[in-house]
N, C-alpha and C positions, 0 to 999 in steps of 0.2 A: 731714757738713754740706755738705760739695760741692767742689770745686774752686775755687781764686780765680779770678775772670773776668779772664783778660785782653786781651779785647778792645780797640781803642782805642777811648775813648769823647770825646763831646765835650767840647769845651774846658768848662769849672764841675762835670763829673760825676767825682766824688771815690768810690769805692767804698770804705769803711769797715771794708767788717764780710767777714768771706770771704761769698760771692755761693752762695745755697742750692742752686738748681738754673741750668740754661742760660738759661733765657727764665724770666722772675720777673713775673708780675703780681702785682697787689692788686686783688681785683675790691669795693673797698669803701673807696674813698679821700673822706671828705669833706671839699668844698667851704664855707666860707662867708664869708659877708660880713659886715663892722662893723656896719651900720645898713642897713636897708630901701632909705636915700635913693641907697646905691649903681647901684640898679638905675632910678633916674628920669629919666636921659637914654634910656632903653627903653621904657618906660611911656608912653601918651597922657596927656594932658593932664588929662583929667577926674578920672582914678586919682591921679594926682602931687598934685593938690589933694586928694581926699576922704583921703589918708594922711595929707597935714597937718593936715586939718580932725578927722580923726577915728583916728588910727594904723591897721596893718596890718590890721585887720578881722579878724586870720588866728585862727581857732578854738583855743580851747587845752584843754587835757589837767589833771587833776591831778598830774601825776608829773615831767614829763621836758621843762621847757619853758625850752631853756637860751638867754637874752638874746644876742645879738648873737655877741661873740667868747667866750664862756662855755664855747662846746664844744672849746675848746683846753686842751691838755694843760698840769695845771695846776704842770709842774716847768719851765718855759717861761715869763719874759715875755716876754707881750705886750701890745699895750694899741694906740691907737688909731693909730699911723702903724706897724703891723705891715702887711707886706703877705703875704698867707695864701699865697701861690700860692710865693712865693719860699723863704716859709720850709717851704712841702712839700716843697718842689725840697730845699732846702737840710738837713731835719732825718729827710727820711722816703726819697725819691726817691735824689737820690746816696748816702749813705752804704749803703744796701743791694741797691746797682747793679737796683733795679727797669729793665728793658722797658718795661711800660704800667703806669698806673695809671686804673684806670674812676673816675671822679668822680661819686660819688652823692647830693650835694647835703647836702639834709635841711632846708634854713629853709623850701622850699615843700613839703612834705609833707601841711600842714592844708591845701593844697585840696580836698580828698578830703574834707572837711567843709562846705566854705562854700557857701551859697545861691547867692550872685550866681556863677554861670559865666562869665559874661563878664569878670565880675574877675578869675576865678582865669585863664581862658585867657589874659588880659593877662600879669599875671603870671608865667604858665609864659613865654610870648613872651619877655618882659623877662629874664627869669632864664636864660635859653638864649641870649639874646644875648650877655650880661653874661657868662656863662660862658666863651663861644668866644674872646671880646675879653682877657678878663681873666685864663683859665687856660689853656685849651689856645692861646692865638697864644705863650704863654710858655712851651711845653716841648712838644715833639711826645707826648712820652711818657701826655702826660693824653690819656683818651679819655673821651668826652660821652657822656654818659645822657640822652635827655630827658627835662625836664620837661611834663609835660602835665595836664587835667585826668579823669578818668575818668569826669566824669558826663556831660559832653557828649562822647561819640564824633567828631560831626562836627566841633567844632575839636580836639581832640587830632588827627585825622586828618586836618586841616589843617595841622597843625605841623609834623607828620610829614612829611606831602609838602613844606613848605616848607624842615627844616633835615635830611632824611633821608640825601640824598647829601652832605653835608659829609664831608670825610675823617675829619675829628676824631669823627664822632658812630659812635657804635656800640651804641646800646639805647635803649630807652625806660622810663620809670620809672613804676610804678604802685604807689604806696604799699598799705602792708599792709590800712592801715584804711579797704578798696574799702567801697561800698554793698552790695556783693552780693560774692556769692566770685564768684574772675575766671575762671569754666568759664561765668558766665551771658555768653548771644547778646548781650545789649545791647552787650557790650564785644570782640565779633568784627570791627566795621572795623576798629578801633585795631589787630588780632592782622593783620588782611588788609593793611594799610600796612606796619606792620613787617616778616612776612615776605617783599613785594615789594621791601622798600629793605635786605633783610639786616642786619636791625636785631632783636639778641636784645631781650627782656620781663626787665626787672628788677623784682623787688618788696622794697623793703626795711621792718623793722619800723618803722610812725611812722603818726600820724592818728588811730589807734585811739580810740575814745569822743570824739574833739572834733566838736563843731557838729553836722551832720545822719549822721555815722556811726553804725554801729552799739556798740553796747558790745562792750569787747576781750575779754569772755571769754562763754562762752556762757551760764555762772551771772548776769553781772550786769560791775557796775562795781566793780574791786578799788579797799581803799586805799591801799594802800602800793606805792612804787615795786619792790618787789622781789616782791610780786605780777606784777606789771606784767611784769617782766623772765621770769618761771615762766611768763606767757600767752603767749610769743612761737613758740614752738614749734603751741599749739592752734590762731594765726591759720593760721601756714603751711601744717599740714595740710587743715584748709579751705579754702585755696585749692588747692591741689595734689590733692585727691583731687574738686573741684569740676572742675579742666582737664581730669581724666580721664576721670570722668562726663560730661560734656555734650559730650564727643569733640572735646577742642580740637584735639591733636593729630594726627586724622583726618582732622579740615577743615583744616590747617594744619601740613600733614607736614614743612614748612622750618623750626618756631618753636623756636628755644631759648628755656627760663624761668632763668631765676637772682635763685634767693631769698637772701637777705643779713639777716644779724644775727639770724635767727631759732632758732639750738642746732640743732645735725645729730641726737641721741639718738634722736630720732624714728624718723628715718628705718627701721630695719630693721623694729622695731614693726609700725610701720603697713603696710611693704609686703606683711608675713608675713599681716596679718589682711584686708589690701585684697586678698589674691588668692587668699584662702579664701573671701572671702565673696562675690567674684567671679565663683569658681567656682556659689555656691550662688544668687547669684539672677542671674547674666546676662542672662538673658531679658527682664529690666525695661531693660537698657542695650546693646540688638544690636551698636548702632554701636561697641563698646566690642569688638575684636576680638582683642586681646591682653591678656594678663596684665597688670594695673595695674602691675606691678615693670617691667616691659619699655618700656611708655609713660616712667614716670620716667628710669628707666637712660639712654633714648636723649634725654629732652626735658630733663630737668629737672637742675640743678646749683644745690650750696648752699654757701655759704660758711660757712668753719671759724668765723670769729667769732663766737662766742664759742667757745673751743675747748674740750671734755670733759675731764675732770680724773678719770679712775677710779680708784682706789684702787690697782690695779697695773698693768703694762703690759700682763701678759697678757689683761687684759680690754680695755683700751685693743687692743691687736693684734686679738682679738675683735669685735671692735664694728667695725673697719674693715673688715675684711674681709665682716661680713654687711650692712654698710653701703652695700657696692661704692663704697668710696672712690675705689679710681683712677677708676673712670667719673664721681661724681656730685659729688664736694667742690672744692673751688678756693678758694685762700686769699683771704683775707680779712682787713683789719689792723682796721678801723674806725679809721683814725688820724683824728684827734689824741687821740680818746675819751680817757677814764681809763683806761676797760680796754682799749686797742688792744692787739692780738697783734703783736710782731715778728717777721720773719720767721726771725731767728737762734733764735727762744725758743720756736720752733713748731716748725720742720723737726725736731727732736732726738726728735721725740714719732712720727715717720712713718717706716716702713720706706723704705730707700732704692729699693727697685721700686718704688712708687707716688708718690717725693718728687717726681721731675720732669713728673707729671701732675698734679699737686693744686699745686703752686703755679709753674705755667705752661702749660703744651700743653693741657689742659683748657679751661683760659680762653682759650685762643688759638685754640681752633675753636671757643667756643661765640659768640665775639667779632669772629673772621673778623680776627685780628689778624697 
């Protein structure tokens, strides 16, 4: 499990639990807020009205659409003068002596659905405000993700150049459920900003089938949330074997991706048959001048959450190892979730040569932390 940290740390940070590795991220810490009207000293004026004349507008999903403070952990109250930032600090932060934790939002996900772009660029603006003010000036240890929208290029890349060089920020956030998988051209300013301001591309599962998206599975529209939860791994691939066809990578040899909440099991699968079939029609994809596994291993990182559960360890040992876990995994809590992974309830399952890569030094270069 690791050594106890003894570090001095600062005065409120209580270390609980013995400390997994040296340097402990969470590349999957969410943020949220009570109510919408949080974000309305950020918001212009015309938005602050049409939310009260008409609520968030924000497209919704049949499965996973949890009100306000819903998405907190529900052996926890909380209730309306909870303040969210404190009790991370307080329930997730110090007892498990985390380094950083990347804050991945999740209330504005549905932009990646809605019409009005100008609304949702409002929004992301107001929500990256609201963020810096309200969780990162409250702990260095949180690091920003932006929010932005992915159907207009030119103000996501507006946003970018406006909150890029913050200290606090370190990625940009492109929900799962893109208009197009994100290897398409339309969404290369956004990748050209990022890698000039050393800002890794996160993409976490959420969006899927709300408003003008596409449907989350390739058959159609599932009904059950646990459908839902089984499509999360077929978004990712699609987008990941999308950056590798259209030679993101190629044009953009500084970009780290890190994908979050979507099942790692994939990964060996598909790299074994993307560099079979690589080999056999190349010629349609020139620009594509390395083995698709080699593109991933060096760009791409995914978070353990939801973590694999096999039947024995020796296949669990298996599977990481054809996985290239020390290169491509980095933990992942999804806290406050129901299912967030601890880091004590995690480590136990990871050989100790790869434990201090997957849940720190991994995230820490792909993060520039």
């Amino acid at each position: 499990m690791g050594a106890v940290d003894t570090r001095p740390r600062p005065a409120g940070q209580t270390v609980r639990s013995r400390k997994v590795a040296p340097y402990l991220v969470d590349c999957d810490c969410h943020h949220l807020w009570h109510k919408i009207d949080e974000i309305f000293p950020y918001l212009p004026r015309q938005y602050v009205q049409e939310i009260k004349d008409f609520g968030s507008m924000f497209p919704l999903g049949g499965w996973t659409n949890m009100p306000n403070s819903h998405g907190y952990r529900i052996d926890h109250d909380v209730d309306e003068t909870t303040d969210f930032a404190e009790f991370t600090i307080r329930e997730h932060l110090d007892p498990y002596g985390f380094d950083a934790a990347i804050l991945t939002g999740q209330m504005v996900y549905p932009v990646v659905g809605m019409t009005n772009l100008d609304y949702a660029a409002a929004i992301c603006r107001a929500h990256n405000d609201w963020t810096l003010e309200h969780w990162a000036a409250k702990d260095e240890r949180f690091r920003v993700v932006l929010a932005v929208g992915p159907n207009d290029p030119v103000q996501a890349v507006a946003e970018i150049e406006r909150l890029g060089d913050h200290p606090a920020v370190v990625g940009v956030m492109l929900p799962a459920g893109g208009r197009h998988p994100y290897g398409n051209r339309v969404y290369h300013p956004i990748y050209a900003a990022a890698e000039q301001h050393g800002l890794t591309i996160m993409t976490h599962f959420g969006g899927e089938g709300r408003g003008q998206t596409n449907p989350p599975t390739a058959a159609g529209f599932p009904t059950y949330y646990l459908e839902m939860r089984m499509a999360r791994p077929q978004i990712a691939q699609a987008h990941a074997v999308s950056l590798i066809c259209e030679g993101v990578f190629e044009k953009f040899p500084g970009l780290t991706w890190v994908f979050v909440e979507v099942d790692t099991w994939w990964i060996p699968g598909m790299l074994d048959h993307f560099d079979a079939d690589w080999k056999a029609v190349r010629d349609y994809t020139p620009w594509v001048r390395r083995l698709p596994s080699e593109y991933f291993r060096s760009h791409i990182r995914v978070g353990t959450q939801p973590m694999e559960q096999p039947r024995s360890r020796e296949h669990l040992l298996s599977f990481l190892e054809h996985a290239h876990a020390d290169e491509v995994l980095v933990y992942a809590s999804d806290f406050p979730h129901w299912d967030w992974d601890a880091p004590t309830s995690v480590a136990p399952d990871f050989p100790a040569s790869m434990r201090n890569r997957i849940f720190g030094e991994t995230a820490r270069e792909a993060f520039h932390l």
